[in-house]
C-alpha positions in Angstrom: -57.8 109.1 58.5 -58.6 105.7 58.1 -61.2 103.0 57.8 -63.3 102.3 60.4 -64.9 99.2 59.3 -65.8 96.8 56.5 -63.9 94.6 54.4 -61.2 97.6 54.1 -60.9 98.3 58.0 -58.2 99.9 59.0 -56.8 101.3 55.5 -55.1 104.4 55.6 -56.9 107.1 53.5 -54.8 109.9 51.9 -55.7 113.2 52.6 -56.3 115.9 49.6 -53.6 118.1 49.9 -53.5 121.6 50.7 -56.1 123.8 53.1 -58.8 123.6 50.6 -60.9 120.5 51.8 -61.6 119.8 55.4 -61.9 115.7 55.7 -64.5 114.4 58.1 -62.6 113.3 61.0 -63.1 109.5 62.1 -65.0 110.4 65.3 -67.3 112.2 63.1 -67.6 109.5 60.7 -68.1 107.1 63.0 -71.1 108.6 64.4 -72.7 108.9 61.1 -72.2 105.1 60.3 -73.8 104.5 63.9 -76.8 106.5 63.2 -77.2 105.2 59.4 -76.4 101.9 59.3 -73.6 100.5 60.3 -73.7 97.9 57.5 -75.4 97.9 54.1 -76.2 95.3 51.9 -76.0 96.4 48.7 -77.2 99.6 47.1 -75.4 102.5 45.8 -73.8 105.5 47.5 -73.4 109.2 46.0 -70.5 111.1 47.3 -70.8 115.1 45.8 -67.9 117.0 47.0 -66.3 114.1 47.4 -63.0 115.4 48.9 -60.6 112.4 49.9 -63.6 110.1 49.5 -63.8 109.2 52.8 -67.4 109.1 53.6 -68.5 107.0 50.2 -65.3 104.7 50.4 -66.4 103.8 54.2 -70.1 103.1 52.7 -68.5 100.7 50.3 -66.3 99.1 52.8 -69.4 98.6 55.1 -71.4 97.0 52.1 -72.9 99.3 49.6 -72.1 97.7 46.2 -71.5 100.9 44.1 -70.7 104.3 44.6 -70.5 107.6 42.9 -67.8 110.3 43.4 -67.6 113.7 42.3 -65.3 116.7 43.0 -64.4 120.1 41.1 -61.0 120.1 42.5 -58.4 117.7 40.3 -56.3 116.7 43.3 -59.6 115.8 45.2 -60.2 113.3 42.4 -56.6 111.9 42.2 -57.2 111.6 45.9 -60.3 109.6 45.6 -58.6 107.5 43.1 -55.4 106.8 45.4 -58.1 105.7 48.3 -59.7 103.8 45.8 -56.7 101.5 45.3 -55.4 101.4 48.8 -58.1 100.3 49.8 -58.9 97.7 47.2 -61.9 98.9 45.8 -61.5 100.5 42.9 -63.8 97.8 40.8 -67.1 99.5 42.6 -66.4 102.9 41.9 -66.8 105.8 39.4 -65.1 109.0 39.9 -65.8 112.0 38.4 -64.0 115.8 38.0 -67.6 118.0 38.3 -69.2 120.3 40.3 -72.3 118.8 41.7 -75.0 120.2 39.7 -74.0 119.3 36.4 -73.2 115.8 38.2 -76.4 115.7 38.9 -77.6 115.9 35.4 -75.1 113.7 34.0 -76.0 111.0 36.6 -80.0 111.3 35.5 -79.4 111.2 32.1 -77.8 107.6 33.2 -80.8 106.9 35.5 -78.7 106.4 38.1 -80.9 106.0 41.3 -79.2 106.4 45.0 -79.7 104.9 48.4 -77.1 106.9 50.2 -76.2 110.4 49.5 -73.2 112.7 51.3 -73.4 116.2 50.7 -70.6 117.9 52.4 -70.0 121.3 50.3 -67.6 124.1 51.5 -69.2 125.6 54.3 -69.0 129.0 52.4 -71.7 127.3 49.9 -75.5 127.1 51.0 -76.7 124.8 48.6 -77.6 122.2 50.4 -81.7 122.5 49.8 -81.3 123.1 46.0 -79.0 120.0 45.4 -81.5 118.4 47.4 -84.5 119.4 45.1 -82.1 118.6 41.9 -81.8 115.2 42.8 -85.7 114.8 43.7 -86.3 116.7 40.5 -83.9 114.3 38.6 -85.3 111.1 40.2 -82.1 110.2 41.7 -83.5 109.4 44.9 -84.3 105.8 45.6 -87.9 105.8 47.5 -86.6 105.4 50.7 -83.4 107.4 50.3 -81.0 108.9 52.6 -79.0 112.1 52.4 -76.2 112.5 54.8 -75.3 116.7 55.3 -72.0 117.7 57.1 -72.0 121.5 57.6 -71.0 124.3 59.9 -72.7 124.0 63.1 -73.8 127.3 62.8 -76.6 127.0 59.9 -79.8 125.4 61.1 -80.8 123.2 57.9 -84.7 122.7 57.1 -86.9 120.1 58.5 -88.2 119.3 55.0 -87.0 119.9 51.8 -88.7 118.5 48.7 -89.9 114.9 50.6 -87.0 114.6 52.5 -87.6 114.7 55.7 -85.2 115.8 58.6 -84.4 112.7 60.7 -81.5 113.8 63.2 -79.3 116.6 63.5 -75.7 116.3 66.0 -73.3 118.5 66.4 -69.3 118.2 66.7 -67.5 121.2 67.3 -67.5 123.4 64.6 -69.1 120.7 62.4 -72.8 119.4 62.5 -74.5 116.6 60.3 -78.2 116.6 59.5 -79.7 113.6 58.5 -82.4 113.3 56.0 -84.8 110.6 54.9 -86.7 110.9 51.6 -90.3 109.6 53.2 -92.8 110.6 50.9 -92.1 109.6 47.5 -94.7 110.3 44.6 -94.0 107.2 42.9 
């Protein structure tokens, strides 16, 4: 695993060690970046489940200015933290040893508002629609927000959920990501 582009291109990322997590391979990554960016300027990126940090590290690395990471899993963090460094960027990052929904609550409590999400639970867990509604119901969501979902190809996500709005499902293997966009904000 590595970088694929940005100011940290090419950095080696540590996996989290053990069976536990599966990281997001770089062709898989890759495709996400082409169909949500590639670059940012600015903003800030929420990574739940964070695993190796992967996804939210490549966000920063492409131009997001802050990111968010959160894991249950104490060698996921320490992970996160060692990809932080390697990579050099450390300064824009908060990590956090959570599970998502009370990560949730602690991050609206700080009215925290994000750009990007990643959601990429355990397969095992179908939770994808109620963290979705959490963060809606939390006001987490920038207006024009979008939430990145890497899952098992076999569950068929819905097209909305809460305003966000499916924009593009594609599927890799065993592995699919859905791609929503939060369209319709109330505010």
């Amino acid at each position: 695993m590595r970088v694929i582009s940005g100011t940290a291109k090419g950095r080696a990322l540590k996996a989290v060690p053990g069976m536990s997590t599966r990281p997001t391979t770089d062709k898989v990554k890759e495709a996400i970046f082409s169909m949500i960016g590639p670059y940012f300027d600015g903003g800030q990126v929420l990574d739940l489940f964070a695993g190796s940090g992967g996804l939210g590290i490549e966000a920063l690395s492409r131009g997001m200015a802050k990111a968010v990471f959160t894991d249950i899993e104490k060698k996921s963090v320490d992970t996160v933290q060692h990809n932080l460094q390697a990579t050099g960027l450390k300064e824009q990052a908060e990590v956090y040893r959570t599970d998502a929904t009370r990560a949730i609550k602690a991050l609206a409590k700080r009215a925290q508002k994000f750009e990007l999400v990643f959601l990429d639970p355990p397969y095992k867990m179908k939770v994808i629609a109620e963290l979705v509604l959490a963060m809606e119901e939390q006001a987490l969501l920038e207006e024009h927000a979008t939430i990145v979902v890497e899952h098992d190809a076999k569950d068929v996500l819905d097209e909305t959920i809460g305003q966000c709005r499916l924009l593009r499902r594609a599927d890799y293997g065993d592995t699919a990501v859905t791609i929503y966009k939060r369209d319709n904000p109330m505010s």
